[in-house]
Backbone bond lengths (Angstrom), bond angles and torsions (degrees), N, CA, C in turn:
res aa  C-N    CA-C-N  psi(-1)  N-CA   C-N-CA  omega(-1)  CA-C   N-CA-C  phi
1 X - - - 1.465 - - 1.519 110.68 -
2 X 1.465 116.04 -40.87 1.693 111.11 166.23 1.372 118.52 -42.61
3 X 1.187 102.07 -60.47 1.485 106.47 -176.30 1.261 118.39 -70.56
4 X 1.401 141.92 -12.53 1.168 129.95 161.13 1.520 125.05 -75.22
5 X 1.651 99.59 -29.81 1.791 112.37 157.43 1.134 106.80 -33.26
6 X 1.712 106.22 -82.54 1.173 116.11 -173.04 1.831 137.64 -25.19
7 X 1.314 100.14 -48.97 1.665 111.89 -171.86 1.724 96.82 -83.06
8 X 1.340 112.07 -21.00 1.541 101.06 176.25 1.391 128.35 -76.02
9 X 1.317 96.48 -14.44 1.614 104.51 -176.21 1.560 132.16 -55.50
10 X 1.957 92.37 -22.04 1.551 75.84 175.15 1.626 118.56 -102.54
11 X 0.746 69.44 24.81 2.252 80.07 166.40 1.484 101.60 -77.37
12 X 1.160 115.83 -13.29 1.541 108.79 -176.20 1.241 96.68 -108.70
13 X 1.359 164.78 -70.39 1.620 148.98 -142.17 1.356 109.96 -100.75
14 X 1.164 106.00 160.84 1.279 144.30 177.78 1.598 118.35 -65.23
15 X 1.720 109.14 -39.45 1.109 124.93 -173.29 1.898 104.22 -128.03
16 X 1.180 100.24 120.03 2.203 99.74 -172.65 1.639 96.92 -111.37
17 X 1.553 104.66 134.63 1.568 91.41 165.18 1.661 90.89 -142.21
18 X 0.994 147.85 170.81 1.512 167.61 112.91 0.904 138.37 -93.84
19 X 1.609 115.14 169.28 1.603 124.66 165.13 1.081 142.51 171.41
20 X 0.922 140.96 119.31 1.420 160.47 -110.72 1.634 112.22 -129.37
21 X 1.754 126.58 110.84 1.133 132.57 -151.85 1.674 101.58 -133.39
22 X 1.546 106.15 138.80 1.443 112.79 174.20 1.553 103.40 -107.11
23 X 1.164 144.69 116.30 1.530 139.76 -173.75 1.646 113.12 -114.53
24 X 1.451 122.26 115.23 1.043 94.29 177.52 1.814 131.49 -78.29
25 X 1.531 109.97 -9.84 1.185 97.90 142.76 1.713 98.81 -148.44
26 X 1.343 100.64 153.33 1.468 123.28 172.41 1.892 115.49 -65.00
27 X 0.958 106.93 95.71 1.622 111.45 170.18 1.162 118.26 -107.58
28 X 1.659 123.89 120.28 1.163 106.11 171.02 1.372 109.84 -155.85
29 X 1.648 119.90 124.91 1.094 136.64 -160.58 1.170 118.53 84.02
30 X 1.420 120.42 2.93 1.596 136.05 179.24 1.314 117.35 108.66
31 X 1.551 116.64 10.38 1.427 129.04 -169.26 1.467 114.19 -125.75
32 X 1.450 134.62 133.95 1.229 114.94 -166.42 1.407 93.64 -85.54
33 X 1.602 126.43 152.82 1.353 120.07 157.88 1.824 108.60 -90.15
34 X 1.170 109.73 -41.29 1.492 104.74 -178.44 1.888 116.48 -73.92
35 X 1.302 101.05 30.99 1.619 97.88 173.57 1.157 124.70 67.91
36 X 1.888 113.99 -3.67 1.703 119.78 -165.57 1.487 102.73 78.02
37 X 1.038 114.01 33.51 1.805 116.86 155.74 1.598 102.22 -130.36
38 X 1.299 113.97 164.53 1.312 142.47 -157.89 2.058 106.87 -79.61
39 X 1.430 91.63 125.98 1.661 95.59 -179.75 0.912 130.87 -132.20
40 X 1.359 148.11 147.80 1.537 157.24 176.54 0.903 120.91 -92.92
41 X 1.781 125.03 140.82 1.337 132.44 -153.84 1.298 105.23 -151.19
42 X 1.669 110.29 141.26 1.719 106.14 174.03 1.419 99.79 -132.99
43 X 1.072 110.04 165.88 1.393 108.60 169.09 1.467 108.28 -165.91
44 X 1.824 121.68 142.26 1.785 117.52 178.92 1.528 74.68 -149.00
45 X 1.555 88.62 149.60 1.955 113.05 -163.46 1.790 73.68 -154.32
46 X 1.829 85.60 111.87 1.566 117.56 156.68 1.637 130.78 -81.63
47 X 1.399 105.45 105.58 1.903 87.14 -163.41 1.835 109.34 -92.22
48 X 0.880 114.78 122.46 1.700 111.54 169.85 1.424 130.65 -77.31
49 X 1.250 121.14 -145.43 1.710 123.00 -173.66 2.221 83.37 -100.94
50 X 1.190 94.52 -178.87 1.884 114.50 -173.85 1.531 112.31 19.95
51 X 1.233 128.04 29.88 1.370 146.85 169.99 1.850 108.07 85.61
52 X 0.939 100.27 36.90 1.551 87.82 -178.40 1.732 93.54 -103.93
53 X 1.334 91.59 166.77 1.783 102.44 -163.03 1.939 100.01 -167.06
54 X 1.744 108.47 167.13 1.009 107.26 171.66 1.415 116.25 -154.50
55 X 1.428 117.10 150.44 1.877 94.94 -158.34 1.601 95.27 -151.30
56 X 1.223 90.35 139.14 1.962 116.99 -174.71 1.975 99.62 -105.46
57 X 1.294 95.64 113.47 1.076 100.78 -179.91 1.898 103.79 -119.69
58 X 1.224 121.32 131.64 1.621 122.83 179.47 1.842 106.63 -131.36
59 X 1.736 108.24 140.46 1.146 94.51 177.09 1.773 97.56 -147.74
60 X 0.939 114.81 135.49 1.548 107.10 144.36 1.267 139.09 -51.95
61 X 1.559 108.94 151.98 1.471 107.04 -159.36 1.435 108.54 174.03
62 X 1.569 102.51 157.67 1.696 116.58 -175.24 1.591 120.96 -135.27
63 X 1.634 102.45 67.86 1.116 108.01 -156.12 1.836 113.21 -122.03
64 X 1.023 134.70 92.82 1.382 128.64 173.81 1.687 102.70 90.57
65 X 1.132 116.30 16.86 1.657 108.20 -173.91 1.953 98.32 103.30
66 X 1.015 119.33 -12.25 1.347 108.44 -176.56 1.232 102.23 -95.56
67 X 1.453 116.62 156.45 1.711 148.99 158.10 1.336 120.38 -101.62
68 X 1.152 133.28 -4.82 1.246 123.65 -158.36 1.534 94.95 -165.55
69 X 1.722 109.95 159.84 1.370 110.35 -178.59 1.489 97.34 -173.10
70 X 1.086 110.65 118.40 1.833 121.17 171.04 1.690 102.67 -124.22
71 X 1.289 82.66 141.02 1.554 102.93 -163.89 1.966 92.66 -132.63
72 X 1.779 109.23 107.89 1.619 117.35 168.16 0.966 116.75 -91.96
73 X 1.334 135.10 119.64 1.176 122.27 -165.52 2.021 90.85 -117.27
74 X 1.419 116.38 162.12 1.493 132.98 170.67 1.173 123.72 -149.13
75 X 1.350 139.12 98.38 1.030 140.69 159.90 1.760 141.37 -154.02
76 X 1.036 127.51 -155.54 1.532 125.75 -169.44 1.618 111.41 -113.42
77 X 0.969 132.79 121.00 1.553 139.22 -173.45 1.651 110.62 -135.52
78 X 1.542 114.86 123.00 1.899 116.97 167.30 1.534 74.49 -158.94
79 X 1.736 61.40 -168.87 1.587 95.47 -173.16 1.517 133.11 -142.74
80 X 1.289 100.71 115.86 1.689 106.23 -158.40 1.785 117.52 -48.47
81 X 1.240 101.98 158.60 1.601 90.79 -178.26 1.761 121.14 -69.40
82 X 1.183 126.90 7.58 1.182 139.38 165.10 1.751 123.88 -77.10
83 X 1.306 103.33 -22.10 1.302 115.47 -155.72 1.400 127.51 98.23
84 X 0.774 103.42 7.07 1.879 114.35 175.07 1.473 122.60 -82.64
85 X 1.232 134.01 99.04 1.475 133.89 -158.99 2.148 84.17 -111.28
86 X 1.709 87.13 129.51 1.075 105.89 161.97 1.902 118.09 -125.90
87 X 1.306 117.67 167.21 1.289 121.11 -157.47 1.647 91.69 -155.07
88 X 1.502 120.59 99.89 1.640 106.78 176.22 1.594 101.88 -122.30
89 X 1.184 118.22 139.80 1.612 113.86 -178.45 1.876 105.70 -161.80
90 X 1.323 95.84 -167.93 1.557 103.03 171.22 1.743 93.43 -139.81
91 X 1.706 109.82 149.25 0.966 119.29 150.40 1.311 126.95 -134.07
92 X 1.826 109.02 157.82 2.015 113.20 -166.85 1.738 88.10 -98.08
93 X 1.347 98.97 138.53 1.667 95.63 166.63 1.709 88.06 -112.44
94 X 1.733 102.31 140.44 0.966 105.97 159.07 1.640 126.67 -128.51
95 X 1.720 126.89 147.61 1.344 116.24 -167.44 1.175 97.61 -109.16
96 X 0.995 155.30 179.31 1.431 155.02 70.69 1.605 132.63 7.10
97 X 1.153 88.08 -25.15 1.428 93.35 162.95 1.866 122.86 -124.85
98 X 0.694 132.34 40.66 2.021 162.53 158.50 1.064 93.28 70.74
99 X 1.617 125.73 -62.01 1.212 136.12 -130.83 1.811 113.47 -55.47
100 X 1.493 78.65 -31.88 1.556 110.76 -169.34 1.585 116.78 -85.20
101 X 1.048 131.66 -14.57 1.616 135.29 154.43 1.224 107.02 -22.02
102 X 1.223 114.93 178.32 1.582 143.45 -171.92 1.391 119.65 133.90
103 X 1.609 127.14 153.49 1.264 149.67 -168.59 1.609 102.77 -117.78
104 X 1.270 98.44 127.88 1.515 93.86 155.08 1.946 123.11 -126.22
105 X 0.708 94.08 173.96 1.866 90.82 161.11 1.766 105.49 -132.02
106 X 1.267 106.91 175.21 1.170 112.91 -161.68 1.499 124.14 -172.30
107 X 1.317 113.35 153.39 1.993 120.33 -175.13 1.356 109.72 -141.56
108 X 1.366 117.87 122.78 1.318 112.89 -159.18 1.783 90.82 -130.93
109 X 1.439 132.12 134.91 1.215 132.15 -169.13 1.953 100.32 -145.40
110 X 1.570 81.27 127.27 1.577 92.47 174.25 2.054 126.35 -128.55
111 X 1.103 90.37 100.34 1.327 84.85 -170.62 1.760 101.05 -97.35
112 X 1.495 114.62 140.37 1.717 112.43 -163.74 1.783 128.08 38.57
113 X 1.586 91.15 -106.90 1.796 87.62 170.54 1.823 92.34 -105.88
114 X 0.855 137.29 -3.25 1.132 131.00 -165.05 1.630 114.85 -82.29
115 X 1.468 120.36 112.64 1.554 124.60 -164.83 2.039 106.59 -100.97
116 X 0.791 114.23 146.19 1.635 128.56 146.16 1.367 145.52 -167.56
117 X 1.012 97.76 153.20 2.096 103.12 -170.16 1.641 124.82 -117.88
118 X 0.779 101.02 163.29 1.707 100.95 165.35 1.697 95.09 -148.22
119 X 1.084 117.72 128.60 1.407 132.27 160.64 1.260 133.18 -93.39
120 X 1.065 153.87 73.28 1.500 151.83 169.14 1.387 155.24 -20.33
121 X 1.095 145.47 -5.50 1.606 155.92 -133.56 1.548 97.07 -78.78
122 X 1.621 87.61 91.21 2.049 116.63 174.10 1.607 107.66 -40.34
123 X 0.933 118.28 -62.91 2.074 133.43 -158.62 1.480 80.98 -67.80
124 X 1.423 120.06 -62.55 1.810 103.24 -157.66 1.101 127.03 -83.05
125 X 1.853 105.23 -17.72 1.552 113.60 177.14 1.104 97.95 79.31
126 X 1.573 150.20 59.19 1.234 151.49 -171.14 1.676 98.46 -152.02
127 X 1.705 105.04 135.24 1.621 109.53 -154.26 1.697 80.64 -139.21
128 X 1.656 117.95 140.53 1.150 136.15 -172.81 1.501 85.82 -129.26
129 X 1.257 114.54 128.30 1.951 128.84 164.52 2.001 105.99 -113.49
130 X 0.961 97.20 132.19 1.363 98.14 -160.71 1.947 90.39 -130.33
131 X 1.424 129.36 139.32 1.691 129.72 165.39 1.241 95.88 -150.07
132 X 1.569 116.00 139.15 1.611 111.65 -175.17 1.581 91.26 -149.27
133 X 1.556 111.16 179.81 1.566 100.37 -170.19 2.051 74.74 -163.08
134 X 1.475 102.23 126.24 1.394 106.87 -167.66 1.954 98.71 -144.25
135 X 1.393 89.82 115.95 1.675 105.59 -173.60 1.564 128.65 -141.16
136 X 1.243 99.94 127.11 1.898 97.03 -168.65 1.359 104.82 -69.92
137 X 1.287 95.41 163.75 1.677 112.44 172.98 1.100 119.05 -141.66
138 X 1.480 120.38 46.78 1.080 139.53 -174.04 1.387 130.37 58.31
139 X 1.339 134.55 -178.95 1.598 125.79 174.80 1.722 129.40 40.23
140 X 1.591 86.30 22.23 1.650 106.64 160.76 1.525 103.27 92.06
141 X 1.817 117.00 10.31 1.393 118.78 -159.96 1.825 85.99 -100.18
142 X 1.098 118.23 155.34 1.561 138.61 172.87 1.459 116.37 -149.57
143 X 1.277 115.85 113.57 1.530 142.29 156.73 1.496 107.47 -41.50
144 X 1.331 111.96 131.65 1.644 102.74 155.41 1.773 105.67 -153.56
145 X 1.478 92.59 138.13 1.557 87.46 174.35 1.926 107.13 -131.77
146 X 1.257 106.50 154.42 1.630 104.34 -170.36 1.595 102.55 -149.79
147 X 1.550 98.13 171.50 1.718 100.42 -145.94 1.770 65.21 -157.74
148 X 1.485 112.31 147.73 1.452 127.45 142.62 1.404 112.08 -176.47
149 X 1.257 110.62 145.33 1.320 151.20 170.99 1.712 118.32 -81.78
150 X 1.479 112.66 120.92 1.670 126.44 -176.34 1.759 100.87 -130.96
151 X 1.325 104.86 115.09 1.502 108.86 170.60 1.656 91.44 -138.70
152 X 0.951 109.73 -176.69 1.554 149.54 165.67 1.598 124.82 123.98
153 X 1.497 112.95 -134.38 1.494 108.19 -159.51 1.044 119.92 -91.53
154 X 1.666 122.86 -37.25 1.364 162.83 -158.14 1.945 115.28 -102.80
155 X 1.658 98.80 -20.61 1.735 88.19 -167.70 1.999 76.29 -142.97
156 X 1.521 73.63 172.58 2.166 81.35 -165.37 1.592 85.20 -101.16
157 X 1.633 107.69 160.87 1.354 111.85 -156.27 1.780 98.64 -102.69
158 X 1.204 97.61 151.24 2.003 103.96 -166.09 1.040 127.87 -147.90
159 X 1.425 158.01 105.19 1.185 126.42 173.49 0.996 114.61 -71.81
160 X 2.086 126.49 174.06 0.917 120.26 144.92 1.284 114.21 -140.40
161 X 1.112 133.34 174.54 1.648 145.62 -177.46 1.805 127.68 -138.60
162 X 1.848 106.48 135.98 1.016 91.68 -176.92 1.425 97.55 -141.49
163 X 1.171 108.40 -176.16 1.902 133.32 -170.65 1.619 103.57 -151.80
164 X 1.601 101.13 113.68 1.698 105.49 153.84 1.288 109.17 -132.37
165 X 1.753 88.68 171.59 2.037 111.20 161.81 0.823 109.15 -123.13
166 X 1.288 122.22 134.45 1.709 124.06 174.70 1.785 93.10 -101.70
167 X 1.229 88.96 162.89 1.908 95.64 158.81 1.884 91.67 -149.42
168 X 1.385 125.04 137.56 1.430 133.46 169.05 1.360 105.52 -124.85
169 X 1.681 96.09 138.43 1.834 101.96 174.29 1.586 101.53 -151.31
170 X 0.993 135.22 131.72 1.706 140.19 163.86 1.915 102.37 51.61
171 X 1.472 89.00 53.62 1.925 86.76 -175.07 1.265 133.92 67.80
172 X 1.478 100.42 13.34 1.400 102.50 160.80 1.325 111.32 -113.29
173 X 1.653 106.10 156.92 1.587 105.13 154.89 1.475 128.63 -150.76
174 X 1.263 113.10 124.55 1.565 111.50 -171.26 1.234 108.88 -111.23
175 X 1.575 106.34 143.01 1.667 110.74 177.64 1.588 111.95 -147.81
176 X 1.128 90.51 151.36 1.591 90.40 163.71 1.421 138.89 -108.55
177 X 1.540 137.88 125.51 1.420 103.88 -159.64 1.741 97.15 -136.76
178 X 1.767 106.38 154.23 1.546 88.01 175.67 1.217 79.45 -117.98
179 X 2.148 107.72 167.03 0.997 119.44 -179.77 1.787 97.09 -134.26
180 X 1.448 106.36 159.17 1.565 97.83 -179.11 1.466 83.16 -147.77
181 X 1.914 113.65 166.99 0.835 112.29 -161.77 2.035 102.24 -162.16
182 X 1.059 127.19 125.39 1.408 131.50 -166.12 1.936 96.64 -92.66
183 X 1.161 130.09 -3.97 0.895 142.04 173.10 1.959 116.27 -39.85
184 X 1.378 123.53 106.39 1.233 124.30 -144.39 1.723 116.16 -72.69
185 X 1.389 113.82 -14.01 1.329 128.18 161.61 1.404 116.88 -77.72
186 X 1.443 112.36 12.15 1.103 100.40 -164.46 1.912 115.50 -121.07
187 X 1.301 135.87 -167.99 1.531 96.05 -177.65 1.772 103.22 -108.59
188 X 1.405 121.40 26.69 1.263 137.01 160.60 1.581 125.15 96.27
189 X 1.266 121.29 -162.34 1.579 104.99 -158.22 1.875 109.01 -69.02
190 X 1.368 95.09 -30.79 1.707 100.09 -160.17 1.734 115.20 -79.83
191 X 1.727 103.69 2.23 1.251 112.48 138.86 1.009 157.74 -107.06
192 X 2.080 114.76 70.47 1.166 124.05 175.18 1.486 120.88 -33.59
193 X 1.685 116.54 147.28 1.662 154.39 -177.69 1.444 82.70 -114.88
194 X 1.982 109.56 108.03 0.960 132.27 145.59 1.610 133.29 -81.14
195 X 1.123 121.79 97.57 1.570 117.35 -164.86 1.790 108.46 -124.40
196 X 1.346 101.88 119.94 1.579 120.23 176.90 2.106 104.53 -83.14
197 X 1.185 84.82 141.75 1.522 85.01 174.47 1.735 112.78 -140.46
198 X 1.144 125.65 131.50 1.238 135.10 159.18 1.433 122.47 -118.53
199 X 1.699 100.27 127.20 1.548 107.36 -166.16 1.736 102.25 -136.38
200 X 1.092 104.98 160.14 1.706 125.69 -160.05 1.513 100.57 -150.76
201 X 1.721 106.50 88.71 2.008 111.74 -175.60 2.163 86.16 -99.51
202 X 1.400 76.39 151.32 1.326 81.49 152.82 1.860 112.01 -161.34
């Protein structure tokens, strides 16, 4: 059912983009979902009239009993006449396996290379802080570094941290990124999550 979301979406906008990702492992938020094995990713982002848009994202994965995970996202994104790009919306995560659902809402603000978020999830009381700082270096290569914060009621509170390289050429883009994570189940910072990615937008 994700995936049929997904491919329908662009019957609705004005503006279609996609893209399609091979990962060798899935990290996200500082946690692998695919267990440290290799995952597949789609994604089509519908753009409308005054920046509003909506985007079907699906990935594989080995996470809590789940296989599967679609993530809808809806919301409004420009950019002020200062240079200030904002992005405010809500998104449904969905698993394959129920238990694991949740909604969030969300504010995402970008001034130059400089990124940040606040994430929301109302029912569980669980708050994601996200600051990133993302900059080319010419010859299609891009820097990225990221920082986020997980507290609330329902999940134990953690930072985590990451470092990539992108390189892009004729719609592709491959990067490599490590992620580390102080997270107390976990076996601590000085064991970086190495994850390769190859992606194909169009």
């Amino acid at each position: 059912m994700a995936l049929a979301t997904l491919f329908a979406l662009p019957a609705y906008g004005e503006g279609v983009s996609g893209r399609v990702s091979l990962l060798s492992n899935y990290v996200w938020r500082g946690i692998s979902e695919s267990n440290g094995n290799p995952a597949l990713q789609g994604s089509v982002t519908a753009v409308g009239p005054v920046g509003l848009y909506a985007r079907g994202f699906v990935s594989s994965l080995d996470y809590q009993g789940a296989h599967e995970r679609g993530d809808f996202t809806g919301g409004i994104r420009d950019m002020t006449p200062v240079g200030l790009g904002f992005n405010v919306g809500a998104t449904a995560y969905r698993f394959d396996a129920s238990s694991l659902n949740f909604e969030e809402t969300f504010l995402r603000l970008r001034f130059g290379p400089f990124l940040g978020g606040v994430y929301h999830d109302w029912q569980h009381g669980n708050t994601y802080l996200e600051a990133g700082y993302r900059v080319g270096l010419g010859s299609g290569l891009r820097l990225l570094l990221h920082a986020g914060h997980t507290s609330g009621r329902t999940v134990a509170s953690y930072d985590d941290y990451g470092v990539g390289v992108t390189k892009s050429w004729s719609g592709f883009t491959a990067g490599v990124f490590v992620t580390a994570t102080d997270h107390h189940v976990l076996s601590g910072m000085h064991n970086a999550t190495v994850a390769l990615v190859l992606t194909q937008a169009w």
